[in-house]
C-alpha positions as a LaTeX table, in Angstrom:
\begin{tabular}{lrrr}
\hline
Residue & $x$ (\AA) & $y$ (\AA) & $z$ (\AA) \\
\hline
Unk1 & 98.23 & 84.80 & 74.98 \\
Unk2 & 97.53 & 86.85 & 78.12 \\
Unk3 & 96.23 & 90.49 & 77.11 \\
Unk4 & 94.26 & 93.23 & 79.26 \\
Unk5 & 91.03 & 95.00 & 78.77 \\
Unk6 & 90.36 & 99.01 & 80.02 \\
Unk7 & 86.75 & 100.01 & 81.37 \\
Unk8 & 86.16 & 103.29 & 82.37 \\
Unk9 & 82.75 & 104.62 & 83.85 \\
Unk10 & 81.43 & 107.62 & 85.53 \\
Unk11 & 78.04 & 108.67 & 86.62 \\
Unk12 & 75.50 & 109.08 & 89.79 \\
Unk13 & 77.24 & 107.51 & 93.08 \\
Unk14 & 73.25 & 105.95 & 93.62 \\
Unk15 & 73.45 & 103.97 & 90.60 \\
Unk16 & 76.84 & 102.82 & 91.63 \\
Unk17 & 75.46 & 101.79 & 94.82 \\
Unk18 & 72.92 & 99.68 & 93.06 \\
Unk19 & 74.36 & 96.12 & 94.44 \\
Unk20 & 72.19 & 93.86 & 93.12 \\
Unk21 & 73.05 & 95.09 & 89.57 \\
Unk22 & 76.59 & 94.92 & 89.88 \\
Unk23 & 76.63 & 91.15 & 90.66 \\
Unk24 & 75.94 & 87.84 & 88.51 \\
Unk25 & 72.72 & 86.34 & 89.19 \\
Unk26 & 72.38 & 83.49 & 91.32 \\
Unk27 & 73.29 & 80.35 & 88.70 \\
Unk28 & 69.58 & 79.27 & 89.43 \\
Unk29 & 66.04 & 81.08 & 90.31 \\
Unk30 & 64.73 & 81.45 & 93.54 \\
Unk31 & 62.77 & 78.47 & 95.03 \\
Unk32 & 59.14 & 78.31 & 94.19 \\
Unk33 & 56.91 & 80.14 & 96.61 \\
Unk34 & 59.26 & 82.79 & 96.93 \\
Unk35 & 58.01 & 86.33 & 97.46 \\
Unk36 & 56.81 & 88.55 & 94.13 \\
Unk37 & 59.72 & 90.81 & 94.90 \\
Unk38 & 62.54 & 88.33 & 95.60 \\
Unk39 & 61.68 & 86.51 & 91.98 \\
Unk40 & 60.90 & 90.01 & 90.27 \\
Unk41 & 64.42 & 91.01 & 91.60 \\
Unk42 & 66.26 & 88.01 & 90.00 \\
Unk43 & 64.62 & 88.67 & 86.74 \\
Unk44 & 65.97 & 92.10 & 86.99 \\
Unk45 & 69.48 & 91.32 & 87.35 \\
Unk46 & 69.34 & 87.97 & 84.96 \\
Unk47 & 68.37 & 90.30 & 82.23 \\
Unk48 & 70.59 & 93.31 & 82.81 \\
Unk49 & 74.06 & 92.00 & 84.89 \\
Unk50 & 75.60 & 91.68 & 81.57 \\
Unk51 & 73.89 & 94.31 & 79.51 \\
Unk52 & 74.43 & 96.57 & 81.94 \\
Unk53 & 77.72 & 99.41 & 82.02 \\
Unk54 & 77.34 & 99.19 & 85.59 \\
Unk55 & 81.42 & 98.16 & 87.03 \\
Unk56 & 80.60 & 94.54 & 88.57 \\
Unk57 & 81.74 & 94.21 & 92.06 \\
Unk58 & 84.46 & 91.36 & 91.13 \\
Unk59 & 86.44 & 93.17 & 88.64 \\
Unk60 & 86.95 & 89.98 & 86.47 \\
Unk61 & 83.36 & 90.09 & 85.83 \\
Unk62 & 84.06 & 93.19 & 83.52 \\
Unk63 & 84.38 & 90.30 & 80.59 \\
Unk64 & 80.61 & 89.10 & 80.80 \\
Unk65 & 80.04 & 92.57 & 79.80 \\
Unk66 & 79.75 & 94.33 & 75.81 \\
Unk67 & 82.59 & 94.28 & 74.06 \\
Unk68 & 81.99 & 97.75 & 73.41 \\
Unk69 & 82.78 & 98.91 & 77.02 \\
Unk70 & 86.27 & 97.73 & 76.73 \\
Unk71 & 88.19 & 101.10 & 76.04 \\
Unk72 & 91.57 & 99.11 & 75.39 \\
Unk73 & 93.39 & 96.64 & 74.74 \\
Unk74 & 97.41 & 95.88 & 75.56 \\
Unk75 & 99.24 & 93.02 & 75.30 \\
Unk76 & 101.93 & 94.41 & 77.97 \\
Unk77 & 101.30 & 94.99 & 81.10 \\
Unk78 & 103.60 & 97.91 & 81.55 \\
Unk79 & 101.24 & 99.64 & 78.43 \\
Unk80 & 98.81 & 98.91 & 80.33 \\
Unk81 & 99.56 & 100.69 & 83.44 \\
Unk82 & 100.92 & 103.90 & 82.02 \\
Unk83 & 97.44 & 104.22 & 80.06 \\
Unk84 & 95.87 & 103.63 & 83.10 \\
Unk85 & 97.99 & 106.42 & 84.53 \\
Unk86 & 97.23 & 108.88 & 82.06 \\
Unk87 & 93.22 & 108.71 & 83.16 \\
Unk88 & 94.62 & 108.99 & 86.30 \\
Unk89 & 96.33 & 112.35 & 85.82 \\
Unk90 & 93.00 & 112.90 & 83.07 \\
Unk91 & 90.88 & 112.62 & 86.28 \\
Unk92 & 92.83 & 113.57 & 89.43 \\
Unk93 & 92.16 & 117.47 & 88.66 \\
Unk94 & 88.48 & 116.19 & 89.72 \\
Unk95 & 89.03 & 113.70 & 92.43 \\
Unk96 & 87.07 & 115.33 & 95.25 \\
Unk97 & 89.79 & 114.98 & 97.74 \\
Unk98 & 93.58 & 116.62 & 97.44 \\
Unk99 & 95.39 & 113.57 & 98.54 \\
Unk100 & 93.92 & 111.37 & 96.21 \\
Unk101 & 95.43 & 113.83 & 93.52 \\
Unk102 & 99.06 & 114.00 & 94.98 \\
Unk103 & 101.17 & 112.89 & 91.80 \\
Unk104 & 103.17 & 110.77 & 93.88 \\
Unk105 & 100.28 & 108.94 & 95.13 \\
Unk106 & 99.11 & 108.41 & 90.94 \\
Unk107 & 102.84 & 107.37 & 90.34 \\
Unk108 & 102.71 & 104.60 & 93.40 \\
Unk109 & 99.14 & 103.43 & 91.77 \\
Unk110 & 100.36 & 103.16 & 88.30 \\
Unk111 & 103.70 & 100.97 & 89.95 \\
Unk112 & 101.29 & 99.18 & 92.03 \\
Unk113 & 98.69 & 98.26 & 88.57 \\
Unk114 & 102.15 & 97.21 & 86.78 \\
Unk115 & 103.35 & 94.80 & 89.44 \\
Unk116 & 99.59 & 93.47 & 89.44 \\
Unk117 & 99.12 & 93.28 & 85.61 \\
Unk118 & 102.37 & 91.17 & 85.72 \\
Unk119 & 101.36 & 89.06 & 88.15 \\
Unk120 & 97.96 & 88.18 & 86.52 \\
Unk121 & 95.78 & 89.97 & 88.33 \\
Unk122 & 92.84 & 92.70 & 87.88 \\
Unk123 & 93.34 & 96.10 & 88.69 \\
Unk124 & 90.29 & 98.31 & 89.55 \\
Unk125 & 90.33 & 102.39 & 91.24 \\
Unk126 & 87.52 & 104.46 & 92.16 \\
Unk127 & 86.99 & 108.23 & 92.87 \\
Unk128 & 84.67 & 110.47 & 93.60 \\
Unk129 & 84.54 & 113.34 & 91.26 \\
Unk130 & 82.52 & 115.88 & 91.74 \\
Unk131 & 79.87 & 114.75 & 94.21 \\
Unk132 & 77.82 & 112.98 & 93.27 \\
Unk133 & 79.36 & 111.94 & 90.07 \\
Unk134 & 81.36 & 108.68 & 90.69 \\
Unk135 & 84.52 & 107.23 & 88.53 \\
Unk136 & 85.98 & 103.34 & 88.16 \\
Unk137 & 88.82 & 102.56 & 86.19 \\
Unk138 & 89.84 & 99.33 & 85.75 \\
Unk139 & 92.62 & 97.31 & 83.94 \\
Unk140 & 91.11 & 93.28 & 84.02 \\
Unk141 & 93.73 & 90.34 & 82.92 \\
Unk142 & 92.17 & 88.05 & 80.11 \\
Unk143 & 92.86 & 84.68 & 78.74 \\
Unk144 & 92.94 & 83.50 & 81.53 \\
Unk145 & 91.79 & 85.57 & 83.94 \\
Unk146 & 93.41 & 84.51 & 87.26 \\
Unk147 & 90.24 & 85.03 & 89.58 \\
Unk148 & 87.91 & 83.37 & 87.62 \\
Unk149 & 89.45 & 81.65 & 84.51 \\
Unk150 & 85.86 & 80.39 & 83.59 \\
Unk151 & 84.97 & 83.58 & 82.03 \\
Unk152 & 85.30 & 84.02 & 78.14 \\
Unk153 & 87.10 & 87.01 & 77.30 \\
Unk154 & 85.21 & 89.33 & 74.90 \\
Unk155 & 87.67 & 89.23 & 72.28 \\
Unk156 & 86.48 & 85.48 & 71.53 \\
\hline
\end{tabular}
């Protein structure tokens, strides 16, 4: 039965910005004779992608991750959405810029996350809070996920 996961973090825009952790490793090492760094850098993310609380750039790939990072669980969509809402309005006193606190913009987003979560898809937001603290929400469809139905969902 199709359900959805919450993940919330915040911290340090820089370690947001930290690419290489935020992405799966490569299915395979890097070809032998490649430079220290290059194979020291695969290593890296091999052994932390999924450890780490970091968001991962494809929101789907929020499943790979601890179960413990999932903050909730719905089985409705519409649930959901108005949870994801209420960080919204938790948050928006903080978002560093006024338009991104406008309630009518938060109502459109929580609309727009419904229409998504009913459709199958993932649902992710970002802010900056105050600078240079950094804040993701997202809401990620599971069993199956529609952009990547490969990956297990953590409640297996």
């Amino acid at each position: 039965m199709r359900h959805h996961h919450a993940y919330l973090w915040t911290g340090p825009k820089a370690r947001f910005d930290d690419e290489a952790l935020r992405r799966p490793p490569h299915p395979g090492p890097p070809p032998p004779g490649s430079r220290p760094e290059l194979i020291e850098r695969y290593r890296q993310v091999a052994a932390e992608f999924r450890t780490s609380d970091l968001p991962p750039l494809e929101t789907a790939y929020w499943l790979v991750k601890p179960r413990s990072l999932v903050r909730s669980t719905w089985d409705e969509p519409k649930e959901a959405a108005d949870r994801l809402g209420e960080r919204l309005a938790e948050y928006a006193p903080r978002f560093a810029t006024e338009p991104d606190r406008a309630p009518a913009r938060l109502t459109r987003l929580v609309q727009t996350a419904t229409e998504r979560l009913h459709a199958g898809a993932d649902v992710s937001y970002g802010y900056y809070l105050d600078r240079p603290t950094y804040l993701t929400l997202a809401v990620v469809t599971c069993t199956p996920n529609r952009a990547t139905p490969q990956l297990p969902c953590p409640c297996a």
